[in-house]
KETI-768414 format. One record per residue (C-alpha): residue number from 1; chain; z, x, y negated. Coordinates in steps of 0.1 Angstrom, whole numbers, plus 5000, padded with zeros to 4 digits. Each point is the difference from the previous one (the first is absolute). Layout:
REM residues N
node num = NUM, cadena = A, z = Z, x = X, y = Y
...
//
This chain:
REM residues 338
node num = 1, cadena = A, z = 7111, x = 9436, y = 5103
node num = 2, cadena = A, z = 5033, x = 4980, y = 5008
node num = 3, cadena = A, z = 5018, x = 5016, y = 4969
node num = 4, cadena = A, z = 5003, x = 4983, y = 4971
node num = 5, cadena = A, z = 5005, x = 5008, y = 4963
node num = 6, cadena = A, z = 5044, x = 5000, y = 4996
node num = 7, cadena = A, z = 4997, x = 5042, y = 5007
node num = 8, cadena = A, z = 4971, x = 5003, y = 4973
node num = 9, cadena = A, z = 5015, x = 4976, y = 4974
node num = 10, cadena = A, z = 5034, x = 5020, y = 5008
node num = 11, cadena = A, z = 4983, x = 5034, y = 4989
node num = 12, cadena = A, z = 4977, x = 4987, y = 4977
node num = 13, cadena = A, z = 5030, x = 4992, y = 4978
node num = 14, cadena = A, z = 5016, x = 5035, y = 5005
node num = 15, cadena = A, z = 4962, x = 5016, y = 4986
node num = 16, cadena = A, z = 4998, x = 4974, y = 4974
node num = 17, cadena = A, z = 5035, x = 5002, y = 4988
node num = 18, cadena = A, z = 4988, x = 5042, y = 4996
node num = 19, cadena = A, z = 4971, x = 4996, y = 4987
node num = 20, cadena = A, z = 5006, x = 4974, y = 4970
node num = 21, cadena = A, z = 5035, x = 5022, y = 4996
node num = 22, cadena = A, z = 4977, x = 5033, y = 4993
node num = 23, cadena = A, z = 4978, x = 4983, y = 4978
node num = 24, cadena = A, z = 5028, x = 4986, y = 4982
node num = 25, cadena = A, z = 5012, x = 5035, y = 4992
node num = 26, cadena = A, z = 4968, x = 5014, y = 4989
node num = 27, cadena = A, z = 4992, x = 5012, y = 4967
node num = 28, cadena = A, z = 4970, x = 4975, y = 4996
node num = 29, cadena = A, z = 5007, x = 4979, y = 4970
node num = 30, cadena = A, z = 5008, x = 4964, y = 4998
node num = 31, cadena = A, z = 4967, x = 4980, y = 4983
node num = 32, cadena = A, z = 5004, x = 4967, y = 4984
node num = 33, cadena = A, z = 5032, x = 4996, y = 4978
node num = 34, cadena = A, z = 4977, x = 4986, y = 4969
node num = 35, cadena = A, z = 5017, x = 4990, y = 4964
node num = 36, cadena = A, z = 4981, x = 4974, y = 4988
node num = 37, cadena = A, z = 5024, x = 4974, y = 5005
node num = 38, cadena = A, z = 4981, x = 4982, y = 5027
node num = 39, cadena = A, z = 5025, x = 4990, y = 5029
node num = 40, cadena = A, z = 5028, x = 5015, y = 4990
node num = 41, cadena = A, z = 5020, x = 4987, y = 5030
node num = 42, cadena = A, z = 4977, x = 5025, y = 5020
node num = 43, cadena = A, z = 5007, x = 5030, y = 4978
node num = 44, cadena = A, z = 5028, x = 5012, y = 5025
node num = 45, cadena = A, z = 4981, x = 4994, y = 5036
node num = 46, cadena = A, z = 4985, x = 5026, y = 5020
node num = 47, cadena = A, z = 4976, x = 4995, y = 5026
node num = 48, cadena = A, z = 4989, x = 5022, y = 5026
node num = 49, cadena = A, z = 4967, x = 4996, y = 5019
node num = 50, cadena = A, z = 4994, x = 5014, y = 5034
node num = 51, cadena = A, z = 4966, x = 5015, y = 5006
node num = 52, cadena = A, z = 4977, x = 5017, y = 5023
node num = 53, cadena = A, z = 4984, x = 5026, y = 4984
node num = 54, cadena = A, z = 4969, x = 4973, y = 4991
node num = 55, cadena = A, z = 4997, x = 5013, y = 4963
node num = 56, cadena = A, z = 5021, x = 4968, y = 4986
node num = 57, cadena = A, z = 5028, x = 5026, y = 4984
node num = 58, cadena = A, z = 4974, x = 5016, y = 4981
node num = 59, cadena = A, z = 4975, x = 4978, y = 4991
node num = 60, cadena = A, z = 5033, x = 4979, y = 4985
node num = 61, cadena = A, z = 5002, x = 5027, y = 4977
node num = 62, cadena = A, z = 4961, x = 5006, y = 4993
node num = 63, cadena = A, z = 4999, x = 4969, y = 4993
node num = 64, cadena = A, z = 5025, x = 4985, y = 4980
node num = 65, cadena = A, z = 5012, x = 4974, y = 5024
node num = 66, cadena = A, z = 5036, x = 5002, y = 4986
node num = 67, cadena = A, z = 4996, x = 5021, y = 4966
node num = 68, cadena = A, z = 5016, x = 4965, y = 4985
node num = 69, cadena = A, z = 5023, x = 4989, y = 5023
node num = 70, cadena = A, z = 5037, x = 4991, y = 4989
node num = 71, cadena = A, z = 5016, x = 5015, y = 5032
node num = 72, cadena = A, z = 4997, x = 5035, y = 5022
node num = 73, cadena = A, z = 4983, x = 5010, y = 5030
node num = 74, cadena = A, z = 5000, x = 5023, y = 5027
node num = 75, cadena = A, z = 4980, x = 5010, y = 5031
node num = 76, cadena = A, z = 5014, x = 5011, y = 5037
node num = 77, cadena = A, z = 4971, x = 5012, y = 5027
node num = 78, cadena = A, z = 5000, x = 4988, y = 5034
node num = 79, cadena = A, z = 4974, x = 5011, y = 5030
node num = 80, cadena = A, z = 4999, x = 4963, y = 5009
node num = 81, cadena = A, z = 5014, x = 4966, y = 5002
node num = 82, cadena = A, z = 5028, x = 4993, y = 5024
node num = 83, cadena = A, z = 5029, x = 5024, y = 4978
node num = 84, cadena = A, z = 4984, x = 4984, y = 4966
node num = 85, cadena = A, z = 5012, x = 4965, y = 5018
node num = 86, cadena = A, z = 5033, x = 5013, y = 5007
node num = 87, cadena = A, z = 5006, x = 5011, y = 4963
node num = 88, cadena = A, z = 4989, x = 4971, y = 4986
node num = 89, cadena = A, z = 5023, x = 4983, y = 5020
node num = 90, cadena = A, z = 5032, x = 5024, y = 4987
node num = 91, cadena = A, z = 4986, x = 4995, y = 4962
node num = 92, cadena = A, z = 4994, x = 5043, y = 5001
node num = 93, cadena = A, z = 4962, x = 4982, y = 4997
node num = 94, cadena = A, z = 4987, x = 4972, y = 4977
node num = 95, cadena = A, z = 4967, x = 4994, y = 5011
node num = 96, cadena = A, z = 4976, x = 5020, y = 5021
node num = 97, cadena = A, z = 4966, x = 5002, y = 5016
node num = 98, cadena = A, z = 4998, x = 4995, y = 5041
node num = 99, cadena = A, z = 4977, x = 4991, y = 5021
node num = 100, cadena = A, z = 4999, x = 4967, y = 5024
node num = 101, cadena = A, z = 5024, x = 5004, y = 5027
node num = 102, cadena = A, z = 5030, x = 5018, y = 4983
node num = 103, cadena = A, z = 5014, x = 4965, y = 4981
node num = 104, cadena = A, z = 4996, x = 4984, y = 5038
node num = 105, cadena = A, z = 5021, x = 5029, y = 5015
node num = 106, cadena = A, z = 5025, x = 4997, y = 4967
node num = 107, cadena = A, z = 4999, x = 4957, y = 5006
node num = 108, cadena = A, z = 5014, x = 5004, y = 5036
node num = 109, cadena = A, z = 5024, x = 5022, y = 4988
node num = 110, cadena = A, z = 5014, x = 4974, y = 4969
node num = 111, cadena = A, z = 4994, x = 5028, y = 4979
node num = 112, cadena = A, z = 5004, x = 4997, y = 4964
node num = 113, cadena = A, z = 4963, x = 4995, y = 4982
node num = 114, cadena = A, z = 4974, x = 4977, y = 4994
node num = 115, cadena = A, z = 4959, x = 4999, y = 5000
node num = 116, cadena = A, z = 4992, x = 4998, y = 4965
node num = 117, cadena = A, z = 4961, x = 5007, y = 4995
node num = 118, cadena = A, z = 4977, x = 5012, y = 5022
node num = 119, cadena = A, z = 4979, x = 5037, y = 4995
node num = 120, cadena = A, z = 4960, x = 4991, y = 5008
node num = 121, cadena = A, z = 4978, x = 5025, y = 5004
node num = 122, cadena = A, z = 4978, x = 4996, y = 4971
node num = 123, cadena = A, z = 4973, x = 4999, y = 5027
node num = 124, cadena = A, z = 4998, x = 4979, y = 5031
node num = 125, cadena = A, z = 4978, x = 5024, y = 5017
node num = 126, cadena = A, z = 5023, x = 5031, y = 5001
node num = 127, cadena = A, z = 5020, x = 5001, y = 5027
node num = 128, cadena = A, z = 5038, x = 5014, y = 4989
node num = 129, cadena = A, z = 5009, x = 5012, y = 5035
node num = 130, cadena = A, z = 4978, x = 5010, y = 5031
node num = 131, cadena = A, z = 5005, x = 5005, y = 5036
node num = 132, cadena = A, z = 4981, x = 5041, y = 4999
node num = 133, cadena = A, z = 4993, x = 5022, y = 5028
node num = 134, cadena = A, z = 4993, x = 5034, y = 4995
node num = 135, cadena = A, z = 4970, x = 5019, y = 5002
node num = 136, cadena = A, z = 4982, x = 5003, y = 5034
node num = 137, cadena = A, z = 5021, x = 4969, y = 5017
node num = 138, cadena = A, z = 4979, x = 4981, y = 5022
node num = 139, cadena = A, z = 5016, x = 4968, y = 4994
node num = 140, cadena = A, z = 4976, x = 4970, y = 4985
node num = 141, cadena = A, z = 5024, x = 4969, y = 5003
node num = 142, cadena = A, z = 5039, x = 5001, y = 5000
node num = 143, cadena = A, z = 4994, x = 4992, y = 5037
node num = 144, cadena = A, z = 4994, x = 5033, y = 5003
node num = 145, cadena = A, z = 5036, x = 5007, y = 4990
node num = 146, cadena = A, z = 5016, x = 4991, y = 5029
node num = 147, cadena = A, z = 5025, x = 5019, y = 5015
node num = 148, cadena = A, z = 4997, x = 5022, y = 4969
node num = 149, cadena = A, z = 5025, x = 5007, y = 4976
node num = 150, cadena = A, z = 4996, x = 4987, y = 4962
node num = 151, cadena = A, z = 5021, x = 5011, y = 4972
node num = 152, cadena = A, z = 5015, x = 4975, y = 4977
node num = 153, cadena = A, z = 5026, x = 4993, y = 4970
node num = 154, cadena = A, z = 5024, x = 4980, y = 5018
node num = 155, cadena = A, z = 5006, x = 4966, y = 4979
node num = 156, cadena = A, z = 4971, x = 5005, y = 4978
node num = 157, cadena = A, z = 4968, x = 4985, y = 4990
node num = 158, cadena = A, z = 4981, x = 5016, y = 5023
node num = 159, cadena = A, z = 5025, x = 4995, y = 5028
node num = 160, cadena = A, z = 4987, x = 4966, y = 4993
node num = 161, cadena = A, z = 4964, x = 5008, y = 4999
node num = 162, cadena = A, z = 5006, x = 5017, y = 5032
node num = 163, cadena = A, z = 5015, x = 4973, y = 5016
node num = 164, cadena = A, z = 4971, x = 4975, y = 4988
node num = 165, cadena = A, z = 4969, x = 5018, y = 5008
node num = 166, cadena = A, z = 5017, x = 5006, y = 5040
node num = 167, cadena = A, z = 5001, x = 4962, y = 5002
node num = 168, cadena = A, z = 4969, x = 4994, y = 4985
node num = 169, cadena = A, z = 4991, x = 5025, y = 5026
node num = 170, cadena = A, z = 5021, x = 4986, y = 5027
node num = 171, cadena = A, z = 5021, x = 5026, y = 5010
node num = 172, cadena = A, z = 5037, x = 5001, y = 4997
node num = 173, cadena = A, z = 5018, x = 5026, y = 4983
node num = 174, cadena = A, z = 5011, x = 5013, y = 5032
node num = 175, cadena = A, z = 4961, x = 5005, y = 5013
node num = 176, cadena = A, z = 5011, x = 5031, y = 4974
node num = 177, cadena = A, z = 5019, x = 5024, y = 4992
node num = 178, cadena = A, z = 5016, x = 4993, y = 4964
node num = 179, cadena = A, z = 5014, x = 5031, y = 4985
node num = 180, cadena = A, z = 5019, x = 4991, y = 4967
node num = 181, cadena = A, z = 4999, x = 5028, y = 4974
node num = 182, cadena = A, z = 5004, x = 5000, y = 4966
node num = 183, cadena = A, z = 4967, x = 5011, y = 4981
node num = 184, cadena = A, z = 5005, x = 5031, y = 4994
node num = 185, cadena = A, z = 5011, x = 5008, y = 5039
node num = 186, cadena = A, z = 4972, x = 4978, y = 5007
node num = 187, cadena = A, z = 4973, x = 5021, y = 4982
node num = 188, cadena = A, z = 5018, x = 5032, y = 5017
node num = 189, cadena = A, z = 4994, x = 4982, y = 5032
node num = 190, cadena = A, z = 4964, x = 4987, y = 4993
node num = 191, cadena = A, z = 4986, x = 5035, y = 4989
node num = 192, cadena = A, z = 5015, x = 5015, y = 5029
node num = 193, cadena = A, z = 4987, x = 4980, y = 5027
node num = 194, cadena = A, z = 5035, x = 4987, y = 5011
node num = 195, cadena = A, z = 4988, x = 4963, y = 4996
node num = 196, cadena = A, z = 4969, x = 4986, y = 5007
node num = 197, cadena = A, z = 4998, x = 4975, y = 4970
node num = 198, cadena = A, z = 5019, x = 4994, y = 4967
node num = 199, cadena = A, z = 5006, x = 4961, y = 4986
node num = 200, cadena = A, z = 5005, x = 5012, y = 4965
node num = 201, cadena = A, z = 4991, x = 4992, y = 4963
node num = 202, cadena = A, z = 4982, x = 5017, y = 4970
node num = 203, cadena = A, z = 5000, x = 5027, y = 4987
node num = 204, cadena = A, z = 5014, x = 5014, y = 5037
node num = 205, cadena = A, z = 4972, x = 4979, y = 5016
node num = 206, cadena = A, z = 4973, x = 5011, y = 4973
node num = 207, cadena = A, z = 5010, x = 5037, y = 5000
node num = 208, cadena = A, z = 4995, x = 5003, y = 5037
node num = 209, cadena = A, z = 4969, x = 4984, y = 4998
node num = 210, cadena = A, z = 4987, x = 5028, y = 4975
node num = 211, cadena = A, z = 5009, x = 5027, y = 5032
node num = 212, cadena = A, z = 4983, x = 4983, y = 5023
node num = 213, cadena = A, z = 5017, x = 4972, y = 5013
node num = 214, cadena = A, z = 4980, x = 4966, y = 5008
node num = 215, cadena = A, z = 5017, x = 4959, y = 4997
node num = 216, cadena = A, z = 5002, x = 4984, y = 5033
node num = 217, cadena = A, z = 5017, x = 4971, y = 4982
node num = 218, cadena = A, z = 4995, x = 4986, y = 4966
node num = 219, cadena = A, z = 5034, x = 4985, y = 4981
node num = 220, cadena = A, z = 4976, x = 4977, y = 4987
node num = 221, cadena = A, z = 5004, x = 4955, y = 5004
node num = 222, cadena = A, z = 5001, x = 4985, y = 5029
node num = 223, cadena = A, z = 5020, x = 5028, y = 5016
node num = 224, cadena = A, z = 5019, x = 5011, y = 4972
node num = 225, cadena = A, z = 5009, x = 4982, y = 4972
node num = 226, cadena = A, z = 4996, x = 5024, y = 4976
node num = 227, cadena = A, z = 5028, x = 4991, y = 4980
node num = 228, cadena = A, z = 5028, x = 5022, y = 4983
node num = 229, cadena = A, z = 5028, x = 4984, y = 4980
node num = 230, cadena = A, z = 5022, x = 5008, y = 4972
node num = 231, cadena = A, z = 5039, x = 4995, y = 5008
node num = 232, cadena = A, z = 5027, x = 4993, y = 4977
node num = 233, cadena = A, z = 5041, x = 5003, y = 5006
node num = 234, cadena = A, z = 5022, x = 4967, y = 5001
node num = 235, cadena = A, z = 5020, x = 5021, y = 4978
node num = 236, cadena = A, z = 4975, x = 4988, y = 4973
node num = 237, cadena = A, z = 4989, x = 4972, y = 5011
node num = 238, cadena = A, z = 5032, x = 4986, y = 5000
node num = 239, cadena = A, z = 5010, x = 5009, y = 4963
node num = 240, cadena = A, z = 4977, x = 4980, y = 4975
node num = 241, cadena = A, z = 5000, x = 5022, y = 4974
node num = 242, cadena = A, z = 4991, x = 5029, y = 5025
node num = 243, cadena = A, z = 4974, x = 4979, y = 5017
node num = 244, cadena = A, z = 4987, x = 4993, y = 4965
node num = 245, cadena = A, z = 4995, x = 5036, y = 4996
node num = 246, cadena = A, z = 4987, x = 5010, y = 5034
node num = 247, cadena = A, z = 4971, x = 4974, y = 4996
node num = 248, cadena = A, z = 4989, x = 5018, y = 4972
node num = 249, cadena = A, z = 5005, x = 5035, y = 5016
node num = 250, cadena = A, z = 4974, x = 4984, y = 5028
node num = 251, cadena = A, z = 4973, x = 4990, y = 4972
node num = 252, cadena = A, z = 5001, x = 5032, y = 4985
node num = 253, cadena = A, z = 4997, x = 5015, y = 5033
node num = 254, cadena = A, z = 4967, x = 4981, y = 5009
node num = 255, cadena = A, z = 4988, x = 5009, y = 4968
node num = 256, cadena = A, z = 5006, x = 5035, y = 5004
node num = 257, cadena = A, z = 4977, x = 4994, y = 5033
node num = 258, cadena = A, z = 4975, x = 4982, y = 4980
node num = 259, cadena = A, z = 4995, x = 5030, y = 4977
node num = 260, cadena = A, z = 4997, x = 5022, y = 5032
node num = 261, cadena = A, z = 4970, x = 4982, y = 5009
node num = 262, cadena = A, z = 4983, x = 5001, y = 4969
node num = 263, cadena = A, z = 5005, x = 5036, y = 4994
node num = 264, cadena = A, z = 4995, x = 5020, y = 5032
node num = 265, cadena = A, z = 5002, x = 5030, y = 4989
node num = 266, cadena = A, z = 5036, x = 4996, y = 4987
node num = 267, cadena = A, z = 5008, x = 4982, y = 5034
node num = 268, cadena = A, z = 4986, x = 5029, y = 5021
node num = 269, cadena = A, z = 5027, x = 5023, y = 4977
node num = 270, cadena = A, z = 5028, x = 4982, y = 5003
node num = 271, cadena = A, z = 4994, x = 4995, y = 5037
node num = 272, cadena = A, z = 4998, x = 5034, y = 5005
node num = 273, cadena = A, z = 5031, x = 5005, y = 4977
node num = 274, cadena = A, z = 5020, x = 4977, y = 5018
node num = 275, cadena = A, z = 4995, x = 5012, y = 5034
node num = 276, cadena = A, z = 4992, x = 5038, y = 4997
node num = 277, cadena = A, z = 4961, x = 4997, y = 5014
node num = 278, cadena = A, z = 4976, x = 5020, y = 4988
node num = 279, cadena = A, z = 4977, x = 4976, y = 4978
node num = 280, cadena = A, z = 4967, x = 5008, y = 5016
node num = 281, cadena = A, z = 5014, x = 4987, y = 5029
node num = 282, cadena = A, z = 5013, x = 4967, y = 4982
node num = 283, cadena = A, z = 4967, x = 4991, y = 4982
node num = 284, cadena = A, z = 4981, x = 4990, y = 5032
node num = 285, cadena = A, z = 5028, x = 4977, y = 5012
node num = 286, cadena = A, z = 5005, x = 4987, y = 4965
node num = 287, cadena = A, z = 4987, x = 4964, y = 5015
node num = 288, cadena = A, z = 5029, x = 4996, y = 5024
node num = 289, cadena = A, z = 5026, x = 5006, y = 4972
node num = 290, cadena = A, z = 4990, x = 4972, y = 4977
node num = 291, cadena = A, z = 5019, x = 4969, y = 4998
node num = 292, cadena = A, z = 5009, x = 4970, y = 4981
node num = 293, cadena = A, z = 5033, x = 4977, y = 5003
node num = 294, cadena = A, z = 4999, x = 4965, y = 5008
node num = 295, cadena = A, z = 5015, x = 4965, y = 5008
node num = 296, cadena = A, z = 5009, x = 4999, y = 5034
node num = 297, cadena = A, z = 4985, x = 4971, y = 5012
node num = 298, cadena = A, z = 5007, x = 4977, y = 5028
node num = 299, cadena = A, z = 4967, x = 5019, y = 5019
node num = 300, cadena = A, z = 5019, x = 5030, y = 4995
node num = 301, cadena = A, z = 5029, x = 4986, y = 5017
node num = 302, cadena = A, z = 4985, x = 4987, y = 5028
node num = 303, cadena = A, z = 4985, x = 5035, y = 5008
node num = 304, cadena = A, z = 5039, x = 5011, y = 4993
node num = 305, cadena = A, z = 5014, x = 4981, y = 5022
node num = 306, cadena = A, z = 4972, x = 5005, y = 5028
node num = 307, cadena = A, z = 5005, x = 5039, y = 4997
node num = 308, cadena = A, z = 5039, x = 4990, y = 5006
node num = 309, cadena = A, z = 4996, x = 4981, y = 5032
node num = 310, cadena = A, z = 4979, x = 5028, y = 5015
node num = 311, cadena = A, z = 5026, x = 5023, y = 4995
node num = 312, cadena = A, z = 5028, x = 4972, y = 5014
node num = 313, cadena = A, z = 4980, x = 4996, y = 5028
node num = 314, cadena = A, z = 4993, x = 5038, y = 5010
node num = 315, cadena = A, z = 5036, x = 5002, y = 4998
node num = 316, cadena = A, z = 4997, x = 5020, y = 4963
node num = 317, cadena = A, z = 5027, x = 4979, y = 4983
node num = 318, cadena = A, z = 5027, x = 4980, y = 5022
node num = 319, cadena = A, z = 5002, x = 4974, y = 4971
node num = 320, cadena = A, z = 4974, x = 4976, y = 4994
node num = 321, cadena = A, z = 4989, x = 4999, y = 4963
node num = 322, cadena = A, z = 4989, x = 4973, y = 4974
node num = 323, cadena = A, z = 4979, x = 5023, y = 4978
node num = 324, cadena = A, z = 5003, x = 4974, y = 4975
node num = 325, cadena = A, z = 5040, x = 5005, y = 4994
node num = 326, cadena = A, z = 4993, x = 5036, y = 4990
node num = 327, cadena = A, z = 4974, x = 4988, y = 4970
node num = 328, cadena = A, z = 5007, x = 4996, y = 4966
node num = 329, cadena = A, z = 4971, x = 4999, y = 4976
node num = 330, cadena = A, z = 5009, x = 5017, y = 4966
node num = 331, cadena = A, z = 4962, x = 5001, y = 4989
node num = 332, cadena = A, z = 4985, x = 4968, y = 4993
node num = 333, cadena = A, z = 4967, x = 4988, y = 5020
node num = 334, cadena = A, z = 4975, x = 5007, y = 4978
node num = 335, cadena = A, z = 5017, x = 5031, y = 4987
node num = 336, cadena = A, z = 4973, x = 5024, y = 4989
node num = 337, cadena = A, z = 5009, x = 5039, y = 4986
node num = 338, cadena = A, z = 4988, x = 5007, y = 4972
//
């Protein structure tokens, strides 16, 4: 657990770079690029927004979200947060979706985004990542753990959650054994019996728990903050008229979520179109995969910049980080989508 994030950041870049670069050269077509005149200083910008497979590509579409807008956008899938950090920071990325520990890995690096809204789950009671053991383990508390070997994303949200809920449970990371795989080596691992638990979020978390597999921990308050965030690049923040443009792009994006959670159905489709799952198996996780943007406010910091100083102290990050630097609200405080 001595490592720290300079090897992920380092290859995050290289798989971001690739990813956003094959997206880039698919035959999706632009959307946006409206002629009624309105911003006509936009008409020539193209944004492209990372995502994770959580329906947001489609339900963009389905719902209209940018059938006016005066400038283009694009979509390039990521498995998780830290190589949607790294592209952000290169400009291949505008804004993005990650969860809470990816900006802290990408602040101690001096990477190039900002915090610009956080993703809520629409309800406080669904946990968006779990600590799961599989079927027929005997563990009851995360006590039970030790000595064990539990499969993580390294630098992600619930490398966080992890984290948390072994101090809460006062353990150190190394009363365990910490095995960081990506999620889909992690649910190889997991089904296999190669680990003994998984820190991971939904639908991964949710999926497993349809086979079988029971939560040990909750990602829900105090433990887990239950917070995900939507980035943006200081390529655009830094340009007015682009930062003009990519506040709008984020308005349209929580109302594409806002129609998502007024029309399930379509949600449950474009979840399943997005990430390739089958759609009976979406529709009973459905809760986990509604959200709403939002203000970050200072209570959000806080729990920011507490998540931050766990991971300084384990020895996570070998810069301390003000969580506040990395924030820059684009939505206002009451914002509502409509």
């Amino acid at each position: 657990m001595s490592r720290t994030f300079t090897r992920l950041t380092a290859a995050a870049g290289t798989v971001a770079l690739a990813t956003v670069l094959a997206a880039c050269g698919s035959s999706d077509p632009k959307v946006g690029g409206d002629s009624s005149g309105a911003h006509p200083e936009w008409k020539s910008l193209t944004f492209t927004i990372g995502e994770q497979s959580d329906g947001i590509r489609t339900l963009a579409s389905t719902s209209g979200a940018f059938k006016d807008a005066s400038y283009h956008i694009k979509f390039a899938k990521f498995d998780y947060g830290p190589p949607l950090i790294a592209a952000a920071s290169t400009g291949d990325v505008d804004l993005g979706m990650v969860g809470s520990v990816p900006p802290i890995a990408g602040a101690s690096q001096n990477l190039g985004f900002k915090v610009i809204a956080t993703q809520q789950p629409y309800s406080v009671k669904v946990a968006q990542e779990n600590i799961i053991v599989p079927k027929g383990s005997t563990a009851k508390t995360l006590a039970d753990l030790r000595g064990k070997r539990i499969a993580v994303p390294e630098g992600s949200s619930a490398h966080g959650l992890l984290l948390n809920a072994l101090r809460a449970a006062g353990l150190k990371p190394t009363d365990v054994k910490i095995v960081f795989l990506d999620p889909k080596s992690g649910a190889a691992a997991f089904s296999s019996g190669k680990v003994d638990a998984w820190s991971i979020w939904n639908p991964q978390s949710a999926f497993a728990i349809q086979q079988g597999a029971r939560v040990l921990v909750a990602g829900l308050p105090p433990v887990d903050s239950n917070a995900e965030y939507y980035i943006g690049s200081d390529h655009d923040l830094t340009n007015p008229v682009r930062r003009a443009a990519l506040t709008d792009v984020l308005e349209r994006i929580a109302n594409a979520y806002a129609y998502g959670n007024t029309h399930p159905e379509a949600h449950a489709e474009a979840i399943s179109t997005d990430s390739g799952v089958p759609i009976d198996q979406v529709k009973p996780t459905l809760d986990a995969w509604r959200y709403k943007l939002e203000y970050v406010t200072p209570a959000k910091v806080a729990s920011g910049q507490q998540l931050a100083d766990v991971f300084f102290e384990a020895g996570q990050i070998t810069k301390k980080v003000d969580f506040a630097s990395v924030v820059v609200n684009l939505l206002p405080w009451n914002f509502t989508a409509s």
